[in-house]
C-alpha positions as CSV (number, residue, x, y, z in Angstrom):
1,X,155.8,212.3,-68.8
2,X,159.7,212.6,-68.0
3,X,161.8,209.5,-67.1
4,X,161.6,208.6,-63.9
5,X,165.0,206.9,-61.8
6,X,165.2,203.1,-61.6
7,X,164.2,203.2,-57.9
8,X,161.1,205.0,-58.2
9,X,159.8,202.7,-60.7
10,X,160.9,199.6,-59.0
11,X,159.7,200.6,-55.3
12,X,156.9,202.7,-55.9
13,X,153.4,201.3,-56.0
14,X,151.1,202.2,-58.6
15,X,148.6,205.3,-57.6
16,X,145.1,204.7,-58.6
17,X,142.6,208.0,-58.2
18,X,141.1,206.6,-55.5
19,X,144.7,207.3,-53.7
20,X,145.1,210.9,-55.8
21,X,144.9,213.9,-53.3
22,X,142.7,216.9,-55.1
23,X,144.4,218.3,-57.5
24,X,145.5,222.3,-56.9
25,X,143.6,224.8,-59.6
26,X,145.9,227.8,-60.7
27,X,145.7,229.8,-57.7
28,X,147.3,226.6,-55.9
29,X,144.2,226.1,-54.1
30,X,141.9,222.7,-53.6
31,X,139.7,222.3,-56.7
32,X,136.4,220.9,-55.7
33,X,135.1,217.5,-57.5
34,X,134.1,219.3,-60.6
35,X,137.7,220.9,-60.9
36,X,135.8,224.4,-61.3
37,X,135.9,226.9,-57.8
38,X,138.3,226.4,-55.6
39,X,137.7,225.5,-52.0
40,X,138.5,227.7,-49.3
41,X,141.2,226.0,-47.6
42,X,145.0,227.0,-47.3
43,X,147.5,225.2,-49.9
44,X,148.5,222.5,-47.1
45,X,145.8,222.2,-44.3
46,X,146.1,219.5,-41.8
47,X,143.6,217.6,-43.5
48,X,145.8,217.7,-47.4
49,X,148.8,216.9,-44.7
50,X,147.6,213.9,-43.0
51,X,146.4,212.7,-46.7
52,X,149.5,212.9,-48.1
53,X,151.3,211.6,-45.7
54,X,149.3,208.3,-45.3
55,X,149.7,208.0,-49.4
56,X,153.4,208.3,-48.8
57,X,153.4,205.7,-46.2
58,X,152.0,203.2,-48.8
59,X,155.5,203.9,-50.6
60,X,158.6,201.4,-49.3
61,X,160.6,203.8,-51.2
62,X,159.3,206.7,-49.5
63,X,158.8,205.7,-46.2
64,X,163.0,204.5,-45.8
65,X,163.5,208.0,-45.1
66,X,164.4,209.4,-42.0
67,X,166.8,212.2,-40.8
68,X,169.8,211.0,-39.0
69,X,173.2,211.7,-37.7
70,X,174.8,214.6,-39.4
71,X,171.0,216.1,-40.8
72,X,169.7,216.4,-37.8
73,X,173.0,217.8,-36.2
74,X,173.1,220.1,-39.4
75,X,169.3,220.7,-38.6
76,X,169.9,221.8,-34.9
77,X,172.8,224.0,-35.5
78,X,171.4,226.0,-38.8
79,X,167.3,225.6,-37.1
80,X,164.1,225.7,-39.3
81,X,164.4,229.1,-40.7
82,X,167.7,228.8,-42.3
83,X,166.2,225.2,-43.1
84,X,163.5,226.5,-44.8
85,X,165.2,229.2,-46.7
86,X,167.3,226.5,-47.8
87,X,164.0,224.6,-49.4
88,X,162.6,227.8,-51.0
89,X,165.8,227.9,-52.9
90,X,166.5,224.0,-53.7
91,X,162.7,224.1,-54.9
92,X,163.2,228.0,-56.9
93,X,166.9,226.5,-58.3
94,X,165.9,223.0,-59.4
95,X,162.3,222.5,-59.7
96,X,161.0,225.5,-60.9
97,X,161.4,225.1,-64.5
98,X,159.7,223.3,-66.8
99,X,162.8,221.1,-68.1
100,X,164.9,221.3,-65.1
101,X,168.6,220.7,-65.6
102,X,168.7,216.5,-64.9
103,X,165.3,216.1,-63.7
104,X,165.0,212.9,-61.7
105,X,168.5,213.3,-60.8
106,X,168.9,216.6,-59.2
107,X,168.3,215.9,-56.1
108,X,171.0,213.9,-53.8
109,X,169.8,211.0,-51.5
110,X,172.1,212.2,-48.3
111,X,174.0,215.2,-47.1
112,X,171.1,217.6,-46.1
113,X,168.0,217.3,-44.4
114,X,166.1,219.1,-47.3
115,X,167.2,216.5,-49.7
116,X,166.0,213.5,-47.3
117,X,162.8,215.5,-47.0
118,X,162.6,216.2,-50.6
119,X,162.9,212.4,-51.5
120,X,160.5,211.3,-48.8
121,X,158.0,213.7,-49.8
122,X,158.1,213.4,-53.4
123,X,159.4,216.5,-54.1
124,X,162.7,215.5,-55.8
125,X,161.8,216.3,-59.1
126,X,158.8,217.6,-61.4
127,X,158.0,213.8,-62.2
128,X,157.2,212.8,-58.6
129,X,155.4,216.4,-58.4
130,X,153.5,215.7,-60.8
131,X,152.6,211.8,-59.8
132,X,152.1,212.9,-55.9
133,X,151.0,215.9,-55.7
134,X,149.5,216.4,-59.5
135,X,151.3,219.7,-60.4
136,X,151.5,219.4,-64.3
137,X,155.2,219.3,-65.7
138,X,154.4,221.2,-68.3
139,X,155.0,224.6,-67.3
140,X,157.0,226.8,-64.5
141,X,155.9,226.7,-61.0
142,X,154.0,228.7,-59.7
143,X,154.6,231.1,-56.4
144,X,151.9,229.5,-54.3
145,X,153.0,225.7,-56.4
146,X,156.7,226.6,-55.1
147,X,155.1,227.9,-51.4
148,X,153.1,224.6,-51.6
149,X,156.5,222.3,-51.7
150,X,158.2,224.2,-49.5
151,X,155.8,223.7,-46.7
152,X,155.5,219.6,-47.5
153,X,158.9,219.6,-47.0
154,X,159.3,222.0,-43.8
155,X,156.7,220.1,-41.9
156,X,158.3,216.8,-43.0
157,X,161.6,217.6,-41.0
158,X,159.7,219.6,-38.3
159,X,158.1,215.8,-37.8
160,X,161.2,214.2,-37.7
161,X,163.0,216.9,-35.8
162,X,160.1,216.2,-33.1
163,X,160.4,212.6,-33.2
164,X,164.2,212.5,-33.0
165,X,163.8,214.4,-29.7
């Protein structure tokens, strides 16, 4: 498994698979317990949601996030789509590939609210992919893996976009 940044290691707790969300088959969809069919749900229901988010509450490191100031003005004057578009690429550009260019670095801690998302989500880099939300390292990801990240980290800021209101 790549190297992980100092903070991760020294804020994160442990995850046991008692904590481990289902891992995604291929397709990008729910395996059920045996790891065989998939289940017939979509990539990020409310239910995979709500899970993740209460295993990233258990995070000090994680939870520290918030959009503030000039993300959520940056939010409010680009507004989700451009937002989103914004992910799909950050996610296409640096987390794509298997190796990507300064994995566990890539991904700032401050200037846009994808980045803050990204970080409170676990979805900085293929290491934390891979720990949160068990999407192997070892290869490209895929369409629906990329789709998958993107809407973690759209419904993170639509949350804090909310909240900040």
């Amino acid at each position: 498994m790549p190297k992980k940044p100092a903070e991760h290691n020294q804020t994160e707790p442990e995850t046991t698979d008692a904590d481990a969300l289902p891992p995604l088959d291929d397709a990008g969809q729910v395996a059920d317990a045996q790891g065989a069919d998939a289940l017939q749900e979509p990539v990020l229901s409310d239910r995979r949601w709500q899970q993740l988010k209460n295993r990233l509450s258990g995070s000090k490191f994680r939870s520290r996030f918030q959009l503030r100031g000039k993300e959520l003005d940056y939010l409010r004057q680009k507004g989700m789509p451009t937002i989103t578009r914004h992910a799909r690429d950050f996610v296409l550009s640096r987390l794509s590939v298997i190796d990507p260019d300064k994995d566990g670095k890539q991904t700032p801690m401050r200037g846009h609210p994808v980045f803050i998302a990204q970080h409170a989500t676990a979805t900085c880099c293929r290491g934390c992919i891979a720990k949160w939300h068990h999407i192997p390292t070892a290869r490209p990801l895929t369409d629906q893996e990329q789709a998958y990240l993107v809407d973690v980290i759209r419904r993170w800021i639509e949350e804090q976009a909310k909240d900040s209101e």
